[in-house]
The first five atom37 places (N, CA, C, CB, O) and aatype in JSON, in Angstrom:
{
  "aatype": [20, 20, 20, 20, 20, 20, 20, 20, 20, 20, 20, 20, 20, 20, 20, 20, 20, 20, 20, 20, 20, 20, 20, 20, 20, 20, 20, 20, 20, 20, 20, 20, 20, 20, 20, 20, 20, 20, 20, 20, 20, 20, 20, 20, 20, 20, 20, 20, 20, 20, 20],
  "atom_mask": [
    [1, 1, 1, 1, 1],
    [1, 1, 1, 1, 1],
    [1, 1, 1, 1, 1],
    [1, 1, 1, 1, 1],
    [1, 1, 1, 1, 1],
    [1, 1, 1, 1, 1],
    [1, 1, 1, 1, 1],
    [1, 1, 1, 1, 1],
    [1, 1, 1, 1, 1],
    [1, 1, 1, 1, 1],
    [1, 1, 1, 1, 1],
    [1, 1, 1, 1, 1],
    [1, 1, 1, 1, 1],
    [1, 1, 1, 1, 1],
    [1, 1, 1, 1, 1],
    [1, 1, 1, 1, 1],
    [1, 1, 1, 1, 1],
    [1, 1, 1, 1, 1],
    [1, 1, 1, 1, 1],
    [1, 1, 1, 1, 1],
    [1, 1, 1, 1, 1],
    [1, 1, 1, 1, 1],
    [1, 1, 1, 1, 1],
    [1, 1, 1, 1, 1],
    [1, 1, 1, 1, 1],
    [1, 1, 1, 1, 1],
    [1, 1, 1, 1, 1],
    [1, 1, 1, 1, 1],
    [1, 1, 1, 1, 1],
    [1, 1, 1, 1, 1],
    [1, 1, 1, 1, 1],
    [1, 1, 1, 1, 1],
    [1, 1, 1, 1, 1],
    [1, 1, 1, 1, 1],
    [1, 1, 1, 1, 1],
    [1, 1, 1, 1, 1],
    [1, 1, 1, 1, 1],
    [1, 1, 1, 1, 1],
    [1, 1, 1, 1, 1],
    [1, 1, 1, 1, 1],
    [1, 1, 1, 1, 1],
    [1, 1, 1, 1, 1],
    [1, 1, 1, 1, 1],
    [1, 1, 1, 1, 1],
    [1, 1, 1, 1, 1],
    [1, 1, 1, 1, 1],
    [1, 1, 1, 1, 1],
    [1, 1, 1, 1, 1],
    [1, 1, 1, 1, 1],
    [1, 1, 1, 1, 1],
    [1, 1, 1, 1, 1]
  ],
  "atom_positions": [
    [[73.94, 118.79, 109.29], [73.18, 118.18, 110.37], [74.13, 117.49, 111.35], [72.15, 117.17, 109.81], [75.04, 116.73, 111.0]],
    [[73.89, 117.78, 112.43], [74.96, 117.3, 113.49], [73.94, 115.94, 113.75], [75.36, 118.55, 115.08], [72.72, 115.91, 113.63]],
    [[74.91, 114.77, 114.16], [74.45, 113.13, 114.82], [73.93, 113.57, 116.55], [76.29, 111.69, 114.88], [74.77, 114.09, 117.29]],
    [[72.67, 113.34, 116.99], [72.92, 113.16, 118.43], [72.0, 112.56, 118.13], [73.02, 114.12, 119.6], [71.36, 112.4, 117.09]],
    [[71.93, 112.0, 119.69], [71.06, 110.52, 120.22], [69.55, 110.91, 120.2], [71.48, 109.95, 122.03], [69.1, 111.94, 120.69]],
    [[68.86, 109.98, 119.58], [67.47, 110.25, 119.17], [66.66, 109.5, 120.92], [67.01, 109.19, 117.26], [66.65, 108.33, 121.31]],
    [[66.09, 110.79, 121.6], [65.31, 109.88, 122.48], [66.41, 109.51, 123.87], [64.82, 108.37, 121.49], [67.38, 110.22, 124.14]],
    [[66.08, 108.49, 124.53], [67.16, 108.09, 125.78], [68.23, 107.67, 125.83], [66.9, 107.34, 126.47], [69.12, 107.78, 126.68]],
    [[68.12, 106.7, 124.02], [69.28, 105.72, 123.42], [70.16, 106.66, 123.46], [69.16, 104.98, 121.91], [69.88, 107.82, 123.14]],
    [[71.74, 106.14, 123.99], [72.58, 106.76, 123.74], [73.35, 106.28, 122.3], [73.23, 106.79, 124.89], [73.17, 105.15, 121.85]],
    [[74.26, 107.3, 121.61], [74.68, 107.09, 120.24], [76.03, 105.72, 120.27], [75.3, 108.79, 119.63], [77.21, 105.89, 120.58]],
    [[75.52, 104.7, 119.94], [76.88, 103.68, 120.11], [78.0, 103.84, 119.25], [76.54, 102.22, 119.88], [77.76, 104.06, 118.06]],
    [[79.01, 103.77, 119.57], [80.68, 104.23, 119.47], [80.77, 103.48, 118.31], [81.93, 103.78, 120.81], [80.16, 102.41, 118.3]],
    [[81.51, 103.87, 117.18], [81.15, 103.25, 115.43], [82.81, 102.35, 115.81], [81.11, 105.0, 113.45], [83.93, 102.8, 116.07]],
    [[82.46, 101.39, 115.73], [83.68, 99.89, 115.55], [84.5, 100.41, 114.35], [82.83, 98.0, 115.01], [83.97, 100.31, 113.24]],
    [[85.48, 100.85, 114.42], [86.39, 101.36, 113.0], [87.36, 100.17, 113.23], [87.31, 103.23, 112.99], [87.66, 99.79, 114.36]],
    [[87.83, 99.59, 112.11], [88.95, 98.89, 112.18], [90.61, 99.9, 112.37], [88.8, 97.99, 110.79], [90.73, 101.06, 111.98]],
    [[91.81, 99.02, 113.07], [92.47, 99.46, 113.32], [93.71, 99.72, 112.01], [92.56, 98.88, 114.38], [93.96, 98.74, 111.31]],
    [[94.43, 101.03, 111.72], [95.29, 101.7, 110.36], [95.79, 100.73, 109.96], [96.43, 102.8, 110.47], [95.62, 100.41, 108.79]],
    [[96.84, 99.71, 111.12], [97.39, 98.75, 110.72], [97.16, 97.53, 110.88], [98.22, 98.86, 110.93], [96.25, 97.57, 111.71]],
    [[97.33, 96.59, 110.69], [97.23, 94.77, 110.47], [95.42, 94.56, 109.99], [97.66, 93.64, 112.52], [95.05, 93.46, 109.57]],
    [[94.6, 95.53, 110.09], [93.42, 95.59, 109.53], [92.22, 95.26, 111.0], [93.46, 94.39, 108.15], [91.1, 95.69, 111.26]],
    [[93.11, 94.35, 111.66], [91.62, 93.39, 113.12], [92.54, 93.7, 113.92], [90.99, 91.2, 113.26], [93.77, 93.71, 113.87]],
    [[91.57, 94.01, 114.88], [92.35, 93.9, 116.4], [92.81, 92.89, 117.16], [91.69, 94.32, 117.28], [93.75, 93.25, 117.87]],
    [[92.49, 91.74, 117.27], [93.42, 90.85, 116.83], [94.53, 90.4, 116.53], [93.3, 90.71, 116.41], [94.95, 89.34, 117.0]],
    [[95.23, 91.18, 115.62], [96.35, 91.18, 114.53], [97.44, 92.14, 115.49], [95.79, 91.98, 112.77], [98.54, 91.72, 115.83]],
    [[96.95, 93.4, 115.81], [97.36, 94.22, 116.83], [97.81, 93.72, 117.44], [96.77, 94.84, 117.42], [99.01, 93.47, 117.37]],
    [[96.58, 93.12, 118.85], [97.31, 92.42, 119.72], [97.85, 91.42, 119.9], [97.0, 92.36, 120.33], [98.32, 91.07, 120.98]],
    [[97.88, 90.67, 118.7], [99.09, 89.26, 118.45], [100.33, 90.21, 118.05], [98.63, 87.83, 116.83], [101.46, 89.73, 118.01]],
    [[100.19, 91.01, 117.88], [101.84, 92.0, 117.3], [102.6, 92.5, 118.35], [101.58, 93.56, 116.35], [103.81, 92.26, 118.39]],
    [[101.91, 93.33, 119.44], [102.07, 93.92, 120.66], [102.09, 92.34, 121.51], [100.74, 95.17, 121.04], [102.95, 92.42, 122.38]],
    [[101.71, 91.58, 121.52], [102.42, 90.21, 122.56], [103.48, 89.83, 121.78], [101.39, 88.67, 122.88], [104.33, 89.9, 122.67]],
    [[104.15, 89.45, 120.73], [104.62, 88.85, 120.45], [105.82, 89.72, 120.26], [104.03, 88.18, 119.74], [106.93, 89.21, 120.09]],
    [[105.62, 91.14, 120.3], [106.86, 92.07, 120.14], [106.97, 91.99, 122.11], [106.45, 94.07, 119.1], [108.07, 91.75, 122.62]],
    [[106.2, 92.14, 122.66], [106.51, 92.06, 124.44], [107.71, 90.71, 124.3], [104.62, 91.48, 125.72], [108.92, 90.87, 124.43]],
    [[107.04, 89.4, 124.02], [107.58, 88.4, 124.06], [109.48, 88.8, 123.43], [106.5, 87.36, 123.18], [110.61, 88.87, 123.91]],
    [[109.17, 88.87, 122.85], [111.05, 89.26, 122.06], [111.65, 90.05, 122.75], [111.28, 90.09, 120.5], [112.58, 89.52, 123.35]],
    [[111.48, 91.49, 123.01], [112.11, 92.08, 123.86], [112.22, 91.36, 125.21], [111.59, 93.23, 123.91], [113.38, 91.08, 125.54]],
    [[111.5, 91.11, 125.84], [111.94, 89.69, 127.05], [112.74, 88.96, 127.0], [111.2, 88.7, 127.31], [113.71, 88.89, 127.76]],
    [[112.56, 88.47, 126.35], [113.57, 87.54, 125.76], [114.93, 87.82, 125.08], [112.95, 86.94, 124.9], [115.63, 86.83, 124.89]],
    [[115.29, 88.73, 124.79], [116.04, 89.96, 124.58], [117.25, 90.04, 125.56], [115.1, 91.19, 124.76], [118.44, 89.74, 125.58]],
    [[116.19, 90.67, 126.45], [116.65, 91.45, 127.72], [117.59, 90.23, 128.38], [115.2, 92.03, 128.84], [118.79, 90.35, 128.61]],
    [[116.73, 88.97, 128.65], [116.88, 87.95, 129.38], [118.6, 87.25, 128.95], [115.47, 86.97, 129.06], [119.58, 86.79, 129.54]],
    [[118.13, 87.54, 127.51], [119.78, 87.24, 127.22], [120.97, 88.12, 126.85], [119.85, 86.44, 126.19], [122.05, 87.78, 126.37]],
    [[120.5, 89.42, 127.23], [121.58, 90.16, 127.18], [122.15, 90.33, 128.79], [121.19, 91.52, 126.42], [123.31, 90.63, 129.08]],
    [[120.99, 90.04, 129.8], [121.57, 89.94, 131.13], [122.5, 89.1, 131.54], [120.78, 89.75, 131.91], [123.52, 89.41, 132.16]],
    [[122.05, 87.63, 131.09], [122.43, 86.34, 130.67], [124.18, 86.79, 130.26], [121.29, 85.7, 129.24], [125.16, 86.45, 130.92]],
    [[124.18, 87.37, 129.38], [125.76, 87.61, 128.65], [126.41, 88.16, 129.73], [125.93, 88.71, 127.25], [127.3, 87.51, 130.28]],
    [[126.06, 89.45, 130.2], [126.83, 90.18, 131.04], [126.43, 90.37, 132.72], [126.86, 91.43, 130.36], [126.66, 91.19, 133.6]],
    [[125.86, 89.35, 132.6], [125.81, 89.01, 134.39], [127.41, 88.43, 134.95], [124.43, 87.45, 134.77], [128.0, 87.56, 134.32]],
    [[127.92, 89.0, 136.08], [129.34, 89.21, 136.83], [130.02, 87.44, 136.6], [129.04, 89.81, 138.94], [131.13, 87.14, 137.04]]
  ]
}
């Protein structure tokens, strides 16, 4: 039996949690906080070898 939308309702998109850290949430505290480091990174490797 195939799922389609009973009537006008359209079929709402099933909330799966994300493979890793479990919440999305967790994700995007991982992905800011990895942005944050590489910035910061960068900032001081320019820092070193600026003229």
């Amino acid at each position: 039996m195939s799922e389609e939308p009973q009537g006008d309702r359209p079929s709402a998109p099933i909330d799966e949690p994300p493979p890793v850290f479990g919440t999305w949430p967790r994700v995007y505290g991982f992905v800011l906080g990895y942005l944050a480091m590489l910035i910061a990174l960068l900032w001081l490797f320019t820092r070193y070898y600026r003229p």
